[in-house]
C-alpha positions, 0 to 999 in steps of 0.5 A: 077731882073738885078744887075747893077754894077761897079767894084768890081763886085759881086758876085751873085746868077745863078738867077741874072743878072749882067749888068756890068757897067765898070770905069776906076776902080781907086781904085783897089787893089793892084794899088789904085789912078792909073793914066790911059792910054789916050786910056781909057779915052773913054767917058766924064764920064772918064774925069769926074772920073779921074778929081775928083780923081785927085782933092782929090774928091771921083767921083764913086757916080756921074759917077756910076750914069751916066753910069747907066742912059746911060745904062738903056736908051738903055733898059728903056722898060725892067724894072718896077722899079729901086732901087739905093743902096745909090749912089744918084748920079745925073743920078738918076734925069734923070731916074726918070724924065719924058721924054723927058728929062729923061727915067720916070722910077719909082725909089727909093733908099736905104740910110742906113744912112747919110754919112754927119754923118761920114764926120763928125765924121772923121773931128772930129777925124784928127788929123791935118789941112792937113787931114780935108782938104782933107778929106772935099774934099774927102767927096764933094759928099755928096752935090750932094747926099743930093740934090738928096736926097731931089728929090727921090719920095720914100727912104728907110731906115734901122731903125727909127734913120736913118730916122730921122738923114736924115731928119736932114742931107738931109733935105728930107721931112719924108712923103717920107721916110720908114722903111725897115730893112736889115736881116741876113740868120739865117739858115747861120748866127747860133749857132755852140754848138759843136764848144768850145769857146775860154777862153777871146776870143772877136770878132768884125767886123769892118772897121779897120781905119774908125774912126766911127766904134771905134775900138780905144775905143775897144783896150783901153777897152781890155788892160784894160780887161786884167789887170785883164783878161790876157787870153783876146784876140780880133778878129777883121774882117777887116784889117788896112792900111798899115800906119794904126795909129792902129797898133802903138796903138796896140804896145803902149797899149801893145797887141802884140800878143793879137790881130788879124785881119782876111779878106776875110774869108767866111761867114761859116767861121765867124760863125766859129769866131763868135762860138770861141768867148765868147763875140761880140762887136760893138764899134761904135760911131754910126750906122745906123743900124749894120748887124754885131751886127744882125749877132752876136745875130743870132749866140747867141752869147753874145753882148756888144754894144754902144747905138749909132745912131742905135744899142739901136733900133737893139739890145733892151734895155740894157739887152734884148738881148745886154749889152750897153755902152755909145759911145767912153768910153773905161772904160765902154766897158771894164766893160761890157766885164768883166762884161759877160767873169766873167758870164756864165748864163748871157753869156748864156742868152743873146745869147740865147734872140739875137738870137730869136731876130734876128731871129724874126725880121731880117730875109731876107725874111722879108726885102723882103717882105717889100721892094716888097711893096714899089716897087708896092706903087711907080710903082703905084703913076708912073702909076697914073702920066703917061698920058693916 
């Protein structure tokens, strides 16, 4: 297996290969929207990516795509298939195309969920003229994902709820379309029973200023969990912006000092969190699938959820292995919460169902399992087409 990547560049197992794919790296930290010397600018692609940026456009899916095309042409020999983790940018049609136009590589991607979905949500929540516009800017690429999208010979998806809003969003015939779900080491990803909870201690993971995870809804609900519960803190895995509308909410719901973020922590670390934690959450007003719900369950820890987009098929039925809640209800996450911090058997219970949970149907080993089929299924309909 060989990695192909743009910066940031991951980090990989020794048994991995990483072919690094490098741009003008415009977002990097601690330098976001840099301007670049003239003597970067090597190739059009780099025209390309800084004419977007500078335009308010997001450019890293389509000239990703392009570099990777450019690089798998030079070695098109030395790979049986390729799978593109939801860039669907436009250099995908040439490596699956035929030659002499395109390199006839067998290929299929991944789409974890539609981003049109949270293009919409984040519309839905500016709070002004100026931000819808640049945000409907700014989310100008998935034009070009839902007409390459709609090419691909096979996609797969992470839950049935992703596949049916592709359908929807990208119009993409659903022969076309499988069911893989993503996974969890549950040797990893486990219950620490000699490390104590923490009395009223929530934890959530979440991308802290995107609008879809619904984070808001969450501080609403623990200020209302803790006029009755004045121990209850939350622990929230990943940092607000530094003009994050969060932390003036924080101040006005009365939480100083109730509420804390942490990022860039190891993963023995968040199992860790996850082990102090009486309670996870997952706010989402939607999710195509949710790894951090997955990976709650698998530490057992006990689970409040909405029933958005994805979550009711991840977690079960209200009860099974989750306590759900309707999306963007602060009232009803507060309830839930109270609900189980006032519970000991039932915290118990639950933690212990999301973790067979977990583990029974969201290993690694059986993603990969799955996913090995869908290569030999599209490396085989390649051969067919080929001519003799």
């Amino acid at each position: 297996m060989e990695v192909l990547s743009g910066p940031p560049y991951p980090e990989l197992d020794e048994r991995v290969h990483l072919q690094r794919v490098p741009g003008l790296d415009l977002y990097r930290q601690p330098d976001p929207f840099r301007r670049p010397r003239l003597a970067e600018l090597t190739h059009w692609t780099h025209a390309v990516e800084l004419g977007l940026m500078c335009s308010a456009g997001f450019p890293e899916p389509l000239t990703f795509s392009l570099r990777a095309q450019r690089s798998l042409a030079r070695r098109s020999h030395d790979f049986d298939v390729v799978h593109d983790n939801q860039s669907l940018g436009a250099g995908l049609l040439r490596i699956q195309s035929p030659p002499p136009r395109g390199l006839g590589l067998p290929l299929l991607a991944t789409i974890h969920h539609p981003v049109t979905v949270d293009r919409r949500v984040e519309l839905a929540h500016a709070p002004d003229w100026k931000r819808r516009l640049t945000l409907r800017r700014f989310y100008g690429f998935t034009r070009m994902q839902t007409r390459v999208a709609r090419r691909l010979d096979r996609i797969l998806t992470v839950s049935q709820s992703s596949l049916d809003d592709i359908v929807t969003e990208h119009g993409v015939a659903p022969e076309r379309l499988r069911v893989v779900p993503v996974g969890v080491d549950a040797t990893c990803w486990r219950p620490l029973p000699a490390r104590p909870r923490v009395p009223g201690r929530l934890m959530s993971t979440a991308s802290a200023d995107v609008s879809m995870k619904g984070l808001a809804y969450l501080l609403e609900a623990l200020a209302k969990v803790r006029t009755e519960r004045p121990d209850a803190e939350l622990v929230v895995v990943g940092a607000p912006g530094p003009n994050s509308p969060l932390t003036g909410l924080i101040g006005r719901l009365g939480l100083d000092g109730a509420v804390r973020f942490v990022a860039g922590v190891s993963d023995e670390a968040l199992v860790e969190l996850y082990a102090e934690a009486e309670v996870a959450v997952v706010p989402s007003l939607y999710e195509g699938f949710s790894l951090p719900a997955v990976e709650a369950m698998a530490c057992g820890v006990p689970l409040v959820t909405t029933t958005g987009g994805a979550l009711p098929e991840v977690v079960g039925t209200d009860g099974e292995a989750a306590v759900l809640v309707p999306p963007a209800d602060a009232g009803a996450l507060a309830g839930a919460v109270l609900g189980l911090l006032g519970d000991d058997g039932r915290r118990a219970a639950l933690g212990l169902a999301g973790r067979q949970r977990a583990v029974t149907r969201y290993s690694w080993r059986a993603t990969a399992e799955a996913t090995v089929v869908q290569y030999r299924e599209v490396i085989g309909r390649a051969g067919a087409r080929r001519p003799c």
